[in-house]
Backbone bond lengths (Angstrom), bond angles and torsions (degrees), N, CA, C in turn:
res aa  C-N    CA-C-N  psi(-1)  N-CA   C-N-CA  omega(-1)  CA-C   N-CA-C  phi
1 X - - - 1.451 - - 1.522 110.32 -
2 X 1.233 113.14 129.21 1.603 122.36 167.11 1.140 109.85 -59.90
3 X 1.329 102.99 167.61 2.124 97.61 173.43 1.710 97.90 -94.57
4 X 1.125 116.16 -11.26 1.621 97.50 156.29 1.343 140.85 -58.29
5 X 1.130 93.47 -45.18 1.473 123.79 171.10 1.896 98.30 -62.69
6 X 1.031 119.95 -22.80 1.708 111.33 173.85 1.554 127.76 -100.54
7 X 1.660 108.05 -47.17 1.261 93.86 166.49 1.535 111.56 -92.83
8 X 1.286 125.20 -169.85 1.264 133.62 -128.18 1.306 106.58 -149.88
9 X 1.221 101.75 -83.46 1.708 127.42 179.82 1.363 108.84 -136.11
10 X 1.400 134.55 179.55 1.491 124.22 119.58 1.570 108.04 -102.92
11 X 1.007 108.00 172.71 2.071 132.07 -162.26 1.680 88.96 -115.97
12 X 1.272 82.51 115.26 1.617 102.68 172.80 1.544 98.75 -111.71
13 X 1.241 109.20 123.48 1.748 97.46 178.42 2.180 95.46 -157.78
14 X 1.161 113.88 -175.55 1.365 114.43 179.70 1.922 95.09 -77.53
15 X 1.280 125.89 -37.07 1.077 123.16 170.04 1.346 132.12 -45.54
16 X 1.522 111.06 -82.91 1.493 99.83 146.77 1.293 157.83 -20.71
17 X 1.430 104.88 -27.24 1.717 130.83 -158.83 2.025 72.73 -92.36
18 X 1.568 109.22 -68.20 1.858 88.45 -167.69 1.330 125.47 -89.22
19 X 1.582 119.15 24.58 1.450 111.49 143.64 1.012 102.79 -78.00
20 X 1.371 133.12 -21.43 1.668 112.47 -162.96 1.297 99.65 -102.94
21 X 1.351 143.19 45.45 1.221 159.00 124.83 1.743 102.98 -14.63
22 X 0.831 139.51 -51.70 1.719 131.81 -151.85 1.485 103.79 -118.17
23 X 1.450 104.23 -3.60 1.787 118.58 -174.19 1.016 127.81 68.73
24 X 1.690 127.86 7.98 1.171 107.36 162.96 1.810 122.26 -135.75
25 X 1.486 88.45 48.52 1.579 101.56 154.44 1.385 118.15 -132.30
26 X 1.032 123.09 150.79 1.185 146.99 -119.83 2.032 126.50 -163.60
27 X 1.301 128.22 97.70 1.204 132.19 -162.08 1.248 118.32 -96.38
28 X 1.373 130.38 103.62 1.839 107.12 -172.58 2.020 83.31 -128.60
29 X 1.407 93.97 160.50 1.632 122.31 176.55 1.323 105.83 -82.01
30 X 0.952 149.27 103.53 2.047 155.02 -176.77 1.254 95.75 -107.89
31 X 1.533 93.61 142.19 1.789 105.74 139.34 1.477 144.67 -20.47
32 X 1.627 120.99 113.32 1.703 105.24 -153.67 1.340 92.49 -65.93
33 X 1.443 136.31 -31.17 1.306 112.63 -179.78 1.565 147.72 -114.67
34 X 1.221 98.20 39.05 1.863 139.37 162.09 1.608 99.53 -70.57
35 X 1.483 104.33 119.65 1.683 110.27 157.95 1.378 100.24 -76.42
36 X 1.833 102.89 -166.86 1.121 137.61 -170.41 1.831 97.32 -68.28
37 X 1.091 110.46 -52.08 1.745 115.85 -136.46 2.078 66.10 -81.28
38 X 1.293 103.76 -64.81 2.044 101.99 -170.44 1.488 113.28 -22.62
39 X 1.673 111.90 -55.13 1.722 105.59 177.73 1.443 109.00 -78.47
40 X 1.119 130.84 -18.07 1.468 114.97 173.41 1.450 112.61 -47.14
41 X 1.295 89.12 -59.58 1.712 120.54 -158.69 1.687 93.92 -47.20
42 X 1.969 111.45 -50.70 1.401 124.54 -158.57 1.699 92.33 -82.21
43 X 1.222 125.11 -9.81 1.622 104.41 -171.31 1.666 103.63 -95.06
44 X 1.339 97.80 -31.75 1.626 109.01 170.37 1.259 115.15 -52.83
45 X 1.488 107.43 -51.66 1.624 103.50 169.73 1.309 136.09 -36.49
46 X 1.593 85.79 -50.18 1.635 98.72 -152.99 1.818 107.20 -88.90
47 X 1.131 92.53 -29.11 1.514 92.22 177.52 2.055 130.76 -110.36
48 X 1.667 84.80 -1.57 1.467 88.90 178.65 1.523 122.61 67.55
49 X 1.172 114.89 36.12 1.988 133.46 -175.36 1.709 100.75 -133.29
50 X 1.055 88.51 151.60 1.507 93.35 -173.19 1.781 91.77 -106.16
51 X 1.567 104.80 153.33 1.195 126.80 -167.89 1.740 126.49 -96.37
52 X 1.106 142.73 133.45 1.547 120.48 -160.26 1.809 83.33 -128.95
53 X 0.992 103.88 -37.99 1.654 86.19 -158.17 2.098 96.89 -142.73
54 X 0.717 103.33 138.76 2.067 118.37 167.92 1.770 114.86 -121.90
55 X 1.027 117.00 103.92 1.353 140.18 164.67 1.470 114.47 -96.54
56 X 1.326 112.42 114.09 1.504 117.84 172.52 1.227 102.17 -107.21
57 X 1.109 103.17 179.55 2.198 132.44 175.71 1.855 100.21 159.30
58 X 1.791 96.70 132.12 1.247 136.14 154.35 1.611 126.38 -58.13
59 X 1.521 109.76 74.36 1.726 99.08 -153.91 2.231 80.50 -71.41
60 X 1.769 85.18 162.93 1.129 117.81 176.88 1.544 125.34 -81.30
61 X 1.089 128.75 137.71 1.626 129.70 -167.91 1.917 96.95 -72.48
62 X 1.444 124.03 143.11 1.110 127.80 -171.05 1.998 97.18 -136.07
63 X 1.793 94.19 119.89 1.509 74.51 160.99 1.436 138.77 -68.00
64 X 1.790 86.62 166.78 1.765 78.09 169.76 1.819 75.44 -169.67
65 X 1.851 78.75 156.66 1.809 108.93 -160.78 1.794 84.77 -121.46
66 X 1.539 100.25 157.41 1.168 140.11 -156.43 1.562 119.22 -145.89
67 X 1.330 122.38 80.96 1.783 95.14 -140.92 1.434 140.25 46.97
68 X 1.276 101.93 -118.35 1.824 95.60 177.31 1.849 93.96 -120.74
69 X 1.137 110.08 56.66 1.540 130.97 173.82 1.735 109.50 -112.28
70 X 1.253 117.82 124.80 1.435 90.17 170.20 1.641 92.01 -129.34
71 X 1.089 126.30 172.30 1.269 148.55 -151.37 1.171 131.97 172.37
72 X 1.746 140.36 145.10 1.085 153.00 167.81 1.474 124.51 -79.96
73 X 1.611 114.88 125.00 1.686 106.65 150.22 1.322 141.55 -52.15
74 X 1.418 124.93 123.52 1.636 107.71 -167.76 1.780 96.94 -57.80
75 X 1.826 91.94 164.24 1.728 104.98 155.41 1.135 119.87 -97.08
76 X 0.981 114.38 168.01 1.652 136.66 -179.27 1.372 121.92 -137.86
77 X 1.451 114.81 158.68 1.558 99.12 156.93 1.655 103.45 -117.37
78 X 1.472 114.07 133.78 1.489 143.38 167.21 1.227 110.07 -81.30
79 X 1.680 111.46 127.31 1.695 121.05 156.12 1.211 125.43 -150.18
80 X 1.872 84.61 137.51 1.390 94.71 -168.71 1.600 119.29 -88.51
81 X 1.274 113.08 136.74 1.154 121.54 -164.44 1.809 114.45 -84.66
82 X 0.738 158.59 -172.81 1.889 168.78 171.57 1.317 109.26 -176.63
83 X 1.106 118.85 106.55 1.614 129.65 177.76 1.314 110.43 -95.13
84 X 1.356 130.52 152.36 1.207 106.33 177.88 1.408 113.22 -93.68
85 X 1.345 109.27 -150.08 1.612 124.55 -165.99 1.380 115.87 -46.51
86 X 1.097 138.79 125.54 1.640 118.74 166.25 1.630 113.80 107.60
87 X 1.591 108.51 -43.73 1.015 130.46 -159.44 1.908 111.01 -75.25
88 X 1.299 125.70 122.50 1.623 108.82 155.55 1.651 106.69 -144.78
89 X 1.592 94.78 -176.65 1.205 112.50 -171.59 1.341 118.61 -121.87
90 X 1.543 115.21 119.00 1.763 127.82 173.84 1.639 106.64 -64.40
91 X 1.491 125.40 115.51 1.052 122.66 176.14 1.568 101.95 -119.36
């Protein structure tokens, strides 16, 4: 697998914005079926920062209505990134 093929996006949200308070955490959208060690490996690649820590979670589908439509958000899997010392990321 390429590291294209792993990360995704990153998740810009008010959430994200205040873990990353100290600058070096970091939220991107991956592949549901990429482990831990796969996005390390692919974030190292892609951005040239060395990696300290990989936190995953499977967010959950949430409705949502549309008129008299109702419907689900897709899932994903989210990870959080920890870079170490020194280290950040140009998004």
């Amino acid at each position: 697998m390429d590291y294209t093929d792993i990360i995704i996006a990153p998740v810009i949200t008010e959430k994200s914005a205040t873990i990353n308070q100290d600058g070096k955490v970091y939220v991107f959208k991956v592949n549901k079926k990429a482990n831990k060690n796969q996005i390390k490996k692919a974030i190292e690649e892609a951005f040239k920062v060395k990696v300290e820590k990989v936190n995953t979670l499977n967010t959950k589908p949430k409705d949502r209505r549309v008129g008299k439509y109702m419907g689900q958000t897709k899932t994903y899997k989210k990870a959080i990134i920890t870079l170490k010392e020194g280290q950040t990321i140009e998004l």
